[in-house]
mmCIF file of the protein (N, C-alpha, C, O) and its ligand, coordinates in Angstrom:
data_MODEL
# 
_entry.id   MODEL 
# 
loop_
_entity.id 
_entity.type 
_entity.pdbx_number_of_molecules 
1 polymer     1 
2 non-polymer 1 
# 
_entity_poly.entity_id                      1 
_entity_poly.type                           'polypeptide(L)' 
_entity_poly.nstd_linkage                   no 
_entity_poly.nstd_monomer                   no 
_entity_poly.pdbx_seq_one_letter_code       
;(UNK)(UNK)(UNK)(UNK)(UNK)(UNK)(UNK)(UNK)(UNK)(UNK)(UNK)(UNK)(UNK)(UNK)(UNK)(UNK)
(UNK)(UNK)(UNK)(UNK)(UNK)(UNK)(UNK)(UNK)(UNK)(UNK)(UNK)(UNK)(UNK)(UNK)(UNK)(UNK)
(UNK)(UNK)(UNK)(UNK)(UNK)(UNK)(UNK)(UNK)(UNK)(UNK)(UNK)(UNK)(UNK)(UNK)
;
_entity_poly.pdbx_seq_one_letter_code_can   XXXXXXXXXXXXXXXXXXXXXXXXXXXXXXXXXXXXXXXXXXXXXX 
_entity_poly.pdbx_strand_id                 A 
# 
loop_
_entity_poly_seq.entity_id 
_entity_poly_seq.num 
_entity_poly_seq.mon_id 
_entity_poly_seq.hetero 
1 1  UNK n 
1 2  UNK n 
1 3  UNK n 
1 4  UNK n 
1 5  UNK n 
1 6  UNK n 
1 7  UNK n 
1 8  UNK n 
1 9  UNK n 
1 10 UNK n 
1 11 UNK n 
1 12 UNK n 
1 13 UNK n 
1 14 UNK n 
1 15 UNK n 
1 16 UNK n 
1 17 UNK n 
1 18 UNK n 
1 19 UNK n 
1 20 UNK n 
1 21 UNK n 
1 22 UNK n 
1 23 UNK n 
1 24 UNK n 
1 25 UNK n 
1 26 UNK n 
1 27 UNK n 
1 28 UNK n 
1 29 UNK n 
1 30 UNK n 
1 31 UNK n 
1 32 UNK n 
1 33 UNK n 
1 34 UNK n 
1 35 UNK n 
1 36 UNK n 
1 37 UNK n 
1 38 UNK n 
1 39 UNK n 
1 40 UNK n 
1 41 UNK n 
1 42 UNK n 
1 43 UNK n 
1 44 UNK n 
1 45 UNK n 
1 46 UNK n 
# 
loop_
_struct_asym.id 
_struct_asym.entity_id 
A 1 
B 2 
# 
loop_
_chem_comp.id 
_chem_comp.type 
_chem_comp.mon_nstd_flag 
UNK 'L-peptide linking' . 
ZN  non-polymer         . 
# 
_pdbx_entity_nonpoly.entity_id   2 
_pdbx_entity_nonpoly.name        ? 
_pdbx_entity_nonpoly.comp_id     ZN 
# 
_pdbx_nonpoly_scheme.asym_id         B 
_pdbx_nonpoly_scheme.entity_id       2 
_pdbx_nonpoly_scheme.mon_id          ZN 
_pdbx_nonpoly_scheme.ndb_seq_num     1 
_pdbx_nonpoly_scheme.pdb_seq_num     101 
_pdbx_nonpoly_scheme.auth_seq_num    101 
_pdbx_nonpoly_scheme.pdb_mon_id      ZN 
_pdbx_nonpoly_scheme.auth_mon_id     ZN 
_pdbx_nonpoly_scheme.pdb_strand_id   A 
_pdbx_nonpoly_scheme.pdb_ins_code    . 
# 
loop_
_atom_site.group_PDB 
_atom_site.id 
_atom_site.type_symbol 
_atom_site.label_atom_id 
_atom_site.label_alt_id 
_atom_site.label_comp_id 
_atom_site.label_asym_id 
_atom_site.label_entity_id 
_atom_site.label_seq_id 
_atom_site.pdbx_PDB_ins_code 
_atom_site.Cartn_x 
_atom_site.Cartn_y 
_atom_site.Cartn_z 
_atom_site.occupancy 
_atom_site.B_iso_or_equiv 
_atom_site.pdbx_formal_charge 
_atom_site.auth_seq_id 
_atom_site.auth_comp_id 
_atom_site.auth_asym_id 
_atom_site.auth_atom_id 
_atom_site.pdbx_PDB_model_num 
ATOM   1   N  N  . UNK A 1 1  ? -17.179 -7.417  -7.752 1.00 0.00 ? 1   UNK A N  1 
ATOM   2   C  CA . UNK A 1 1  ? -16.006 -6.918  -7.021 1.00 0.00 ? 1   UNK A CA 1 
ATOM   3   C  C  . UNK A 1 1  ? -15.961 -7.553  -5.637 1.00 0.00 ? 1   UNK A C  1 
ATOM   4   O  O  . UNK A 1 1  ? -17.044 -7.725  -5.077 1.00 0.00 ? 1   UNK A O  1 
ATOM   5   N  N  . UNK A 1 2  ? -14.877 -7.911  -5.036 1.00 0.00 ? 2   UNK A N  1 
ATOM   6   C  CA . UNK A 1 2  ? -15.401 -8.758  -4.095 1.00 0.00 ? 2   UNK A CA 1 
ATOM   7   C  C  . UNK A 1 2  ? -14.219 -8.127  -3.114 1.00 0.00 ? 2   UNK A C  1 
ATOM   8   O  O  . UNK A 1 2  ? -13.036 -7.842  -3.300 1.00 0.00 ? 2   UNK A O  1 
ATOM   9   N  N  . UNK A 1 3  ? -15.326 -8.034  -1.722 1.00 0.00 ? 3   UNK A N  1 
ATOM   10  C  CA . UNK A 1 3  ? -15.121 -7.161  -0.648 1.00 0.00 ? 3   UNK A CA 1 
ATOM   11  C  C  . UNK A 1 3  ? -13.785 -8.070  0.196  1.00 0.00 ? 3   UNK A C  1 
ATOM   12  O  O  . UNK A 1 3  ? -13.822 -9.179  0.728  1.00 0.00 ? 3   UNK A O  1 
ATOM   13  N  N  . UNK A 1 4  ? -12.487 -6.944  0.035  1.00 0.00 ? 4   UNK A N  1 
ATOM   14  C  CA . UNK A 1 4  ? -11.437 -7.653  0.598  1.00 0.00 ? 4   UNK A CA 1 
ATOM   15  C  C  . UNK A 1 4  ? -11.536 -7.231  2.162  1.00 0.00 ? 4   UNK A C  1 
ATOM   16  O  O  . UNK A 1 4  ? -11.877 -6.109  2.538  1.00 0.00 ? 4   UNK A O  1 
ATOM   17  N  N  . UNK A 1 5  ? -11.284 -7.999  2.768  1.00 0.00 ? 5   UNK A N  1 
ATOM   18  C  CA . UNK A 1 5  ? -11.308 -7.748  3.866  1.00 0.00 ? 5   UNK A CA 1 
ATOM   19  C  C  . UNK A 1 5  ? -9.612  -7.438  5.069  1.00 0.00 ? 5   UNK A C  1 
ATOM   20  O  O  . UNK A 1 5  ? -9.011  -8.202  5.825  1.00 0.00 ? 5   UNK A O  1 
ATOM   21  N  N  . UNK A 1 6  ? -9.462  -6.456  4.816  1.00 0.00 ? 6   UNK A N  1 
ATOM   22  C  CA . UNK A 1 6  ? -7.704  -6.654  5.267  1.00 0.00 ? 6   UNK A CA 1 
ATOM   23  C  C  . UNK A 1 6  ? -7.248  -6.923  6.629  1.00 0.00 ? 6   UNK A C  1 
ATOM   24  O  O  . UNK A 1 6  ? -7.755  -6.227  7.509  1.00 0.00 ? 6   UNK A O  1 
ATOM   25  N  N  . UNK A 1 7  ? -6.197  -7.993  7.043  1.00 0.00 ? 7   UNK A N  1 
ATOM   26  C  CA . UNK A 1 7  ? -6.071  -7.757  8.341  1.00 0.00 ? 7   UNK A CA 1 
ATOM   27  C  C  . UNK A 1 7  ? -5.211  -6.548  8.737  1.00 0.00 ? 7   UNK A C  1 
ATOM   28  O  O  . UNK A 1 7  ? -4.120  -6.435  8.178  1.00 0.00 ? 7   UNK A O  1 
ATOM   29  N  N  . UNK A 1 8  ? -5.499  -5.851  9.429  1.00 0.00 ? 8   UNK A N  1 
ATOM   30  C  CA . UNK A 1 8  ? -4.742  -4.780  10.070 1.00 0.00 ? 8   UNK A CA 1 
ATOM   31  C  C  . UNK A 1 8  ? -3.265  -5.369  10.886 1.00 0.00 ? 8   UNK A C  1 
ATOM   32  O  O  . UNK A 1 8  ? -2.399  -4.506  11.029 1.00 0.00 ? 8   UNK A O  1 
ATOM   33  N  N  . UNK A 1 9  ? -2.992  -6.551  11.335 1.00 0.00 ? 9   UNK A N  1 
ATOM   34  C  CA . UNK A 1 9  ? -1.611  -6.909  11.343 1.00 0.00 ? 9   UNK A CA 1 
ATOM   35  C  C  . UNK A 1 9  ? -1.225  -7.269  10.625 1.00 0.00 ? 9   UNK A C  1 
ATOM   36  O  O  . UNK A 1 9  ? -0.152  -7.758  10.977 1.00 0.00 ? 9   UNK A O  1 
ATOM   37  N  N  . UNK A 1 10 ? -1.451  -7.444  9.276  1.00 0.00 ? 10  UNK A N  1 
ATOM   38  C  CA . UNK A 1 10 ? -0.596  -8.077  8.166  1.00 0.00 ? 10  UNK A CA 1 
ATOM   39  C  C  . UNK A 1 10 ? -0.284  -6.968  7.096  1.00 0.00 ? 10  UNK A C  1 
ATOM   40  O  O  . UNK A 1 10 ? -1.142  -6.226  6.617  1.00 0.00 ? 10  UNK A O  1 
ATOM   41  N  N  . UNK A 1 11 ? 0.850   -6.953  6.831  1.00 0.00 ? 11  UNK A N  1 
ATOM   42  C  CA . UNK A 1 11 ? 1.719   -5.828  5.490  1.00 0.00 ? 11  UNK A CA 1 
ATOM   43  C  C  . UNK A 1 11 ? 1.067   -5.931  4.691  1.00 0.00 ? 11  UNK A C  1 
ATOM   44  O  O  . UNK A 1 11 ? 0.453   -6.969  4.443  1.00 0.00 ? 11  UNK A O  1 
ATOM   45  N  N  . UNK A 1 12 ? 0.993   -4.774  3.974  1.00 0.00 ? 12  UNK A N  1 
ATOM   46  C  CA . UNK A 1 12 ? 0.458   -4.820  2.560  1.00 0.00 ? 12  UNK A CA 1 
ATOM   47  C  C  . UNK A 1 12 ? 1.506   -3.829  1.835  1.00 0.00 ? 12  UNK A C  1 
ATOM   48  O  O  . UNK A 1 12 ? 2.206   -2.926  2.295  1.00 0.00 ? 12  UNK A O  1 
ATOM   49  N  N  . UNK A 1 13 ? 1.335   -4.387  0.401  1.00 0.00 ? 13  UNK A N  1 
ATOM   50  C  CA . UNK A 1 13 ? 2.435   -3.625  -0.753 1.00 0.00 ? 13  UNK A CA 1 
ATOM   51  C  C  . UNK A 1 13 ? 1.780   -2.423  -0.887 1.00 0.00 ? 13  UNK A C  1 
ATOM   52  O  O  . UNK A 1 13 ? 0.588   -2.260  -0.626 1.00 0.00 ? 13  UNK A O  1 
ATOM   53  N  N  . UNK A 1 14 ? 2.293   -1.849  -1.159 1.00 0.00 ? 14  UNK A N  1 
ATOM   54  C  CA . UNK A 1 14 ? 1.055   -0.110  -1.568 1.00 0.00 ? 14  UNK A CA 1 
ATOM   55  C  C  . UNK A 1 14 ? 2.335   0.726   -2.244 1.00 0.00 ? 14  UNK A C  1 
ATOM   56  O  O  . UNK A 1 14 ? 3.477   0.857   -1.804 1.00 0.00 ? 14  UNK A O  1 
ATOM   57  N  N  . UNK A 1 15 ? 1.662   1.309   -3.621 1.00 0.00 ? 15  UNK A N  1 
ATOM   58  C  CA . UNK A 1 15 ? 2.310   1.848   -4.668 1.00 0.00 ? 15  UNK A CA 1 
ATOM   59  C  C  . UNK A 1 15 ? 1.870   3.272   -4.411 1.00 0.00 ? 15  UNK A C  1 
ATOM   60  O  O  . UNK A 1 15 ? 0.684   3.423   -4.115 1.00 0.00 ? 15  UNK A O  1 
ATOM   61  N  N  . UNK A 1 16 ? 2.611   4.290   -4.476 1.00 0.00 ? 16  UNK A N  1 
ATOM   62  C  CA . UNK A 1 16 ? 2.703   6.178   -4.505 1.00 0.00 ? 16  UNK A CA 1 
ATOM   63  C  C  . UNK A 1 16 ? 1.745   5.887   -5.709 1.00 0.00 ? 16  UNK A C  1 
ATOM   64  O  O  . UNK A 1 16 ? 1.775   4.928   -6.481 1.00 0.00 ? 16  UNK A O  1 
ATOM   65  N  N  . UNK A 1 17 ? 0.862   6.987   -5.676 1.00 0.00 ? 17  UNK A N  1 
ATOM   66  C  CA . UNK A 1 17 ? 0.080   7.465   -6.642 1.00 0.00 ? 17  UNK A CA 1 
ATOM   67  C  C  . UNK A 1 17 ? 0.963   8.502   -7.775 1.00 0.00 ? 17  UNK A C  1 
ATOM   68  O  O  . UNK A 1 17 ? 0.689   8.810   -8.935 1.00 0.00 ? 17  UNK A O  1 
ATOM   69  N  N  . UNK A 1 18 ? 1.969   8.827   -7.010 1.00 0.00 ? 18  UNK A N  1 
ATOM   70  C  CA . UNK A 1 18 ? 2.891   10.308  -7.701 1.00 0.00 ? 18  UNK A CA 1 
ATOM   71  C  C  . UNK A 1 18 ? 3.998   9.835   -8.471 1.00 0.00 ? 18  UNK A C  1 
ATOM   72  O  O  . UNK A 1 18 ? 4.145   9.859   -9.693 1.00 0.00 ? 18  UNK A O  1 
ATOM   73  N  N  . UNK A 1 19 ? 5.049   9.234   -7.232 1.00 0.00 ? 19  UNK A N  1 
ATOM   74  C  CA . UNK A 1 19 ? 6.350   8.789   -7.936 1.00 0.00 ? 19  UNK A CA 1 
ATOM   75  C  C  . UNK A 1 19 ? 6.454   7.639   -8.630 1.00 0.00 ? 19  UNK A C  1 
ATOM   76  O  O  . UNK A 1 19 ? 7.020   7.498   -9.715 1.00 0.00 ? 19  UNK A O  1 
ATOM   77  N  N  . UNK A 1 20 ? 5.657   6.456   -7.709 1.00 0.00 ? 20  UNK A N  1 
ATOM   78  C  CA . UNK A 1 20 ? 5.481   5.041   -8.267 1.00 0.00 ? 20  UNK A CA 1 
ATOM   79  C  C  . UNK A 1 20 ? 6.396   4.351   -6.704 1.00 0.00 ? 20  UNK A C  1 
ATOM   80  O  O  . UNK A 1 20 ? 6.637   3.149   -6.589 1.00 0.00 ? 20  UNK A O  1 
ATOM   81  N  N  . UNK A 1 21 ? 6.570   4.815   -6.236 1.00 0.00 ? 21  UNK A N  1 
ATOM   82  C  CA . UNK A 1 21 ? 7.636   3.817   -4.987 1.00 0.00 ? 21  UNK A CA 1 
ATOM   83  C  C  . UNK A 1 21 ? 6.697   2.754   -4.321 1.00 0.00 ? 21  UNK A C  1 
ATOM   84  O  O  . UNK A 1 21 ? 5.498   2.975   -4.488 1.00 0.00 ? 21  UNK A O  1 
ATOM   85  N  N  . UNK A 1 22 ? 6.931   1.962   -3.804 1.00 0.00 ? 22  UNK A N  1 
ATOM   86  C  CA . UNK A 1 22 ? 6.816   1.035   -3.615 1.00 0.00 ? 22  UNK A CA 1 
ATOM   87  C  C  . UNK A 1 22 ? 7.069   0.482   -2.100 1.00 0.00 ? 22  UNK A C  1 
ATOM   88  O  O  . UNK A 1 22 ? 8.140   0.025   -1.699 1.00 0.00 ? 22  UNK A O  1 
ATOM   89  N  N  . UNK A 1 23 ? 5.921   0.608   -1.371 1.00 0.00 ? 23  UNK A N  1 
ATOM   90  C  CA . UNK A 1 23 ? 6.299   0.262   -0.264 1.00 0.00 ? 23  UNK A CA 1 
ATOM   91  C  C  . UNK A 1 23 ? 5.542   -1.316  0.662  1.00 0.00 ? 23  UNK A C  1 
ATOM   92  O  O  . UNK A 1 23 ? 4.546   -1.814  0.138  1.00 0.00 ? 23  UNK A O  1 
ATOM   93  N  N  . UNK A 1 24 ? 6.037   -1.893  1.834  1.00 0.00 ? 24  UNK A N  1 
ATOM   94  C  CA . UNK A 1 24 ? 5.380   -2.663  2.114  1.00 0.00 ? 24  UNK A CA 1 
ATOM   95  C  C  . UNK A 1 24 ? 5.588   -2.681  3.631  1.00 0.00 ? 24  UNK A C  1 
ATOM   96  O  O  . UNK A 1 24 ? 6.608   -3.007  4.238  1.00 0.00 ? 24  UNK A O  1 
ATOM   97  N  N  . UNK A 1 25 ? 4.019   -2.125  4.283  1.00 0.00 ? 25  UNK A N  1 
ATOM   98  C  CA . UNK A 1 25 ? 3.787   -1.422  5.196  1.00 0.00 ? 25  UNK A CA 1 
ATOM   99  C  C  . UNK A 1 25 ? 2.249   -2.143  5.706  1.00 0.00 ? 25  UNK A C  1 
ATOM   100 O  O  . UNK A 1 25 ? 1.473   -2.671  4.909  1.00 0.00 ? 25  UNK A O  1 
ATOM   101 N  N  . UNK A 1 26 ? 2.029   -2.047  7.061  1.00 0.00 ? 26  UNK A N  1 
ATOM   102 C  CA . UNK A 1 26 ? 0.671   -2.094  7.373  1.00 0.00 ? 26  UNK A CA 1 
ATOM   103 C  C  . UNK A 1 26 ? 0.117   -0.962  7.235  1.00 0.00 ? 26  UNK A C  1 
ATOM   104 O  O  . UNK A 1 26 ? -0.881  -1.169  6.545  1.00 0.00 ? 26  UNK A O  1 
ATOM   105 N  N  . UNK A 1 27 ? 0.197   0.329   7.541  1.00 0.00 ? 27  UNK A N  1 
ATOM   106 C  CA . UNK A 1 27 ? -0.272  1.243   7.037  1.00 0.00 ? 27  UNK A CA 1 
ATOM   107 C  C  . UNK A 1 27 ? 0.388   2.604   6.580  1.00 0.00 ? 27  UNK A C  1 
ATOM   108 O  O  . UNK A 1 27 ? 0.799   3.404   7.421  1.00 0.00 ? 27  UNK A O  1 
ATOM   109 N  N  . UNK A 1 28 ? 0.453   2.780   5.580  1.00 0.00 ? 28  UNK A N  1 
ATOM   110 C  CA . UNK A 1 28 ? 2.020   3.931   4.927  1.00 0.00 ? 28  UNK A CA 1 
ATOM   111 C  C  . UNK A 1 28 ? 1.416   5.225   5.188  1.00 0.00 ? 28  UNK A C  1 
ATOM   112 O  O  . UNK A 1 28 ? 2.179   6.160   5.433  1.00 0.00 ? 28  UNK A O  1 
ATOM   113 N  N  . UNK A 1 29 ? 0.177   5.420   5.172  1.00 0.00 ? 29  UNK A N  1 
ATOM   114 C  CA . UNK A 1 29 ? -0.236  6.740   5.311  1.00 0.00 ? 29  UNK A CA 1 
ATOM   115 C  C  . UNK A 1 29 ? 0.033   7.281   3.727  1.00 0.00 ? 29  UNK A C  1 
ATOM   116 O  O  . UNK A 1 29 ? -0.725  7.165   2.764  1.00 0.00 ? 29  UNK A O  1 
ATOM   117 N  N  . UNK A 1 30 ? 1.546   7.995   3.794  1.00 0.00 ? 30  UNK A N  1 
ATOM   118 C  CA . UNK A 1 30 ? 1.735   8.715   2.447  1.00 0.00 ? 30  UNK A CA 1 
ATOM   119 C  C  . UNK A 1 30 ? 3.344   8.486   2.202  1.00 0.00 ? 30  UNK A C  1 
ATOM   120 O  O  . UNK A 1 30 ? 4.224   8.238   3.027  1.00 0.00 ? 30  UNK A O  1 
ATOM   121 N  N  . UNK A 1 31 ? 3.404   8.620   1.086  1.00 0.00 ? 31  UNK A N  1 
ATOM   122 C  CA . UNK A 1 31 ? 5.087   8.377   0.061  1.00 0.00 ? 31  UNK A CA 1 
ATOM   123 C  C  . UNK A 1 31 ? 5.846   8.752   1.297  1.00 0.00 ? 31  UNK A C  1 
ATOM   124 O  O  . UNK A 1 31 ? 5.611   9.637   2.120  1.00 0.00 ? 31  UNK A O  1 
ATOM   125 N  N  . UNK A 1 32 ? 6.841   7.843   1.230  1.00 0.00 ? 32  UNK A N  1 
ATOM   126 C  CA . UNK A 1 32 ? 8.254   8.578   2.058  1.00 0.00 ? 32  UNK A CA 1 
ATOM   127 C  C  . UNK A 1 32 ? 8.792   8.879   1.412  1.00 0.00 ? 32  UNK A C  1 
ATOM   128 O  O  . UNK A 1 32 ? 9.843   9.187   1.974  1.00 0.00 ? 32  UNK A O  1 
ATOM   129 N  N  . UNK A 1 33 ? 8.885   9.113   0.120  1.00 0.00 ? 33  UNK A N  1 
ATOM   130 C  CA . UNK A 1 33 ? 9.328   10.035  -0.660 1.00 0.00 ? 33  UNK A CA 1 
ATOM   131 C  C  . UNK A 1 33 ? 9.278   11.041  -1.352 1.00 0.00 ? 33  UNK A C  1 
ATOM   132 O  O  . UNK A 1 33 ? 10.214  11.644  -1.876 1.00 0.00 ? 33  UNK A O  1 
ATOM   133 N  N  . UNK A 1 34 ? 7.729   11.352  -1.392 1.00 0.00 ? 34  UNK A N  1 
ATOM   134 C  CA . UNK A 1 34 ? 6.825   12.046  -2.212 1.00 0.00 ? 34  UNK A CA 1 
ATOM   135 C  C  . UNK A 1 34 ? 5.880   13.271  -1.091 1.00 0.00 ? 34  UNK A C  1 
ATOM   136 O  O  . UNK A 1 34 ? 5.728   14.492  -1.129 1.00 0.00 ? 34  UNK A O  1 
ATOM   137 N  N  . UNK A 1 35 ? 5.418   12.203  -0.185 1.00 0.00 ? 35  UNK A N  1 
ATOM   138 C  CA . UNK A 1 35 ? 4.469   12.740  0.799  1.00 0.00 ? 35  UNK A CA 1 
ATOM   139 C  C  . UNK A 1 35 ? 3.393   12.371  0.015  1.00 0.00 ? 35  UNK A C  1 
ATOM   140 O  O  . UNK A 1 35 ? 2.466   12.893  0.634  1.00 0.00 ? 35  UNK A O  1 
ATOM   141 N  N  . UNK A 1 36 ? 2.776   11.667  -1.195 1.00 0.00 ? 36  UNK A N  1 
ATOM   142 C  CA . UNK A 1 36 ? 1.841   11.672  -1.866 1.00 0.00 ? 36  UNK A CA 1 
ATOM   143 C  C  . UNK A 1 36 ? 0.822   10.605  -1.374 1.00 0.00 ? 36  UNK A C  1 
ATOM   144 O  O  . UNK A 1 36 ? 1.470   9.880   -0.619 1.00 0.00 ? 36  UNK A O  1 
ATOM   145 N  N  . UNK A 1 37 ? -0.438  10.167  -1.437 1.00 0.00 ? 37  UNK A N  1 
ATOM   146 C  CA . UNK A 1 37 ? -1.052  9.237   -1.425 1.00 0.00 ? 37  UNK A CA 1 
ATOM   147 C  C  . UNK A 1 37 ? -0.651  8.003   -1.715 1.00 0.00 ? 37  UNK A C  1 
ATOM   148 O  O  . UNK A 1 37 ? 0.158   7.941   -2.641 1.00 0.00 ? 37  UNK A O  1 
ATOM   149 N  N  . UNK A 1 38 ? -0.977  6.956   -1.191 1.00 0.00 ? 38  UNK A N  1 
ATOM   150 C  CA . UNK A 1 38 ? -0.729  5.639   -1.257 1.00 0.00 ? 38  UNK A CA 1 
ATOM   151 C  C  . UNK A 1 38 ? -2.003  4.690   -1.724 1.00 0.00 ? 38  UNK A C  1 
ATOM   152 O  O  . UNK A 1 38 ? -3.195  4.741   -1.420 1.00 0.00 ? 38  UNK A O  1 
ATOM   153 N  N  . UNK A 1 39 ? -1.417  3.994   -2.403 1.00 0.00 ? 39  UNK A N  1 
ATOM   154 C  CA . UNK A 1 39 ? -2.694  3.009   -2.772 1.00 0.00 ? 39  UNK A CA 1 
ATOM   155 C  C  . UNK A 1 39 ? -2.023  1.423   -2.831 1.00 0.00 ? 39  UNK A C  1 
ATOM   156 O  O  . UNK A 1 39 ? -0.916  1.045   -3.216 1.00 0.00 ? 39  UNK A O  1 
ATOM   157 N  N  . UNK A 1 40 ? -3.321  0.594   -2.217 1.00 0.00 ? 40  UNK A N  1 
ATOM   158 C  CA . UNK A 1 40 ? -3.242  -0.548  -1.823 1.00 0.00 ? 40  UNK A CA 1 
ATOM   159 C  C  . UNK A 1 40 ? -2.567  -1.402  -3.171 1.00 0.00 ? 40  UNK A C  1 
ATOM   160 O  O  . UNK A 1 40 ? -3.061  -0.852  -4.155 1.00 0.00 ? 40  UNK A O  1 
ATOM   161 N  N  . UNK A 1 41 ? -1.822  -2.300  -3.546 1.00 0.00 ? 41  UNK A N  1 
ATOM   162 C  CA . UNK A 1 41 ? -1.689  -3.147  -4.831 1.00 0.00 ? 41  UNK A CA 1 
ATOM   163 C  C  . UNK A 1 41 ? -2.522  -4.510  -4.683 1.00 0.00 ? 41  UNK A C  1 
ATOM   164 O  O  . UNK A 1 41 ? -3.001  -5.215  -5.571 1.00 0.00 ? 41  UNK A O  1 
ATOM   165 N  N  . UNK A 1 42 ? -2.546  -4.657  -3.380 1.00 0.00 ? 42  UNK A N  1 
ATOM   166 C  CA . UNK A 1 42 ? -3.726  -5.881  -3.485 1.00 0.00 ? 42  UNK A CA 1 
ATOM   167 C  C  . UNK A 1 42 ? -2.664  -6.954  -3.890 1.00 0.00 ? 42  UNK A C  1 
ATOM   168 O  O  . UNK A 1 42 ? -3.141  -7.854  -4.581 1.00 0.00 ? 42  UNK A O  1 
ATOM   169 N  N  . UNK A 1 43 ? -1.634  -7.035  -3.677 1.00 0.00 ? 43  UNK A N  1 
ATOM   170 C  CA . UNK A 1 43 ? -0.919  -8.193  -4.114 1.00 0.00 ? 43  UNK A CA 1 
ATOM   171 C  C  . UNK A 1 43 ? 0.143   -8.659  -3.230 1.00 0.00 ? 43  UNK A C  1 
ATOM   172 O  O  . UNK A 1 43 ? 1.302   -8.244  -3.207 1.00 0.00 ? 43  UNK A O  1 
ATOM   173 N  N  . UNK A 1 44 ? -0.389  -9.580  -2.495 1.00 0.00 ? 44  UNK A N  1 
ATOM   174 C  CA . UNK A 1 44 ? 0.201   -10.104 -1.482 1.00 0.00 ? 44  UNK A CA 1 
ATOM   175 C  C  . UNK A 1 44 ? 2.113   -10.721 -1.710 1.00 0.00 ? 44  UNK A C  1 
ATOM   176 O  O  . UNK A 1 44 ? 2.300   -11.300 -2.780 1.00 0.00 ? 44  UNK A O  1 
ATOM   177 N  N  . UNK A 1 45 ? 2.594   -10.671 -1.351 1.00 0.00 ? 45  UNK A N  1 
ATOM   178 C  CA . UNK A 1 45 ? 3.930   -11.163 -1.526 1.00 0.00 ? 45  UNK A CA 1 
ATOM   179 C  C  . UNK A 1 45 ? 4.435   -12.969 -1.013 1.00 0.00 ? 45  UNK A C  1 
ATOM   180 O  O  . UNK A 1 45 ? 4.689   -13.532 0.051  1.00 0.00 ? 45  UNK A O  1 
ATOM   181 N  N  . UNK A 1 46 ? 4.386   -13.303 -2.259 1.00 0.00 ? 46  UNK A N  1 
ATOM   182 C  CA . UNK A 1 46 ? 4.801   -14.691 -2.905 1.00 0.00 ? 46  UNK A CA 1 
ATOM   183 C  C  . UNK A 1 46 ? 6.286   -15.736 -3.101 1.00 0.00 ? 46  UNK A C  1 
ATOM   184 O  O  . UNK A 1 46 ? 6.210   -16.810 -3.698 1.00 0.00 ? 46  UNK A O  1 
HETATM 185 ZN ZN . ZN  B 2 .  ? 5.808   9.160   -4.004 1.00 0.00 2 101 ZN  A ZN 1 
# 
């Protein structure tokens, strides 16, 4: 598994654990739609 290292000024995509939304944020905290947890997608935008 290999240790990502994130920059804190650069956006990251991060998917709701609840609804599925989709956001791209340096740090979302939680759903703006949901209020739910956020998780990283690790997939930079291309
Ligand atoms: Zn949500």
């Amino acid at each position: 598994m290999k240790d990502v290292k994130l920059d804190p000024s650069e956006e990251s995509v991060y998917e709701c654990f609840a609804c599925g939304t989709v956001v791209t944020a340096i740090a979302p905290g939680s759903c703006p739609d949901c209020g739910a947890d956020m998780r990283n997608r690790g997939t930079p935008i291309e």
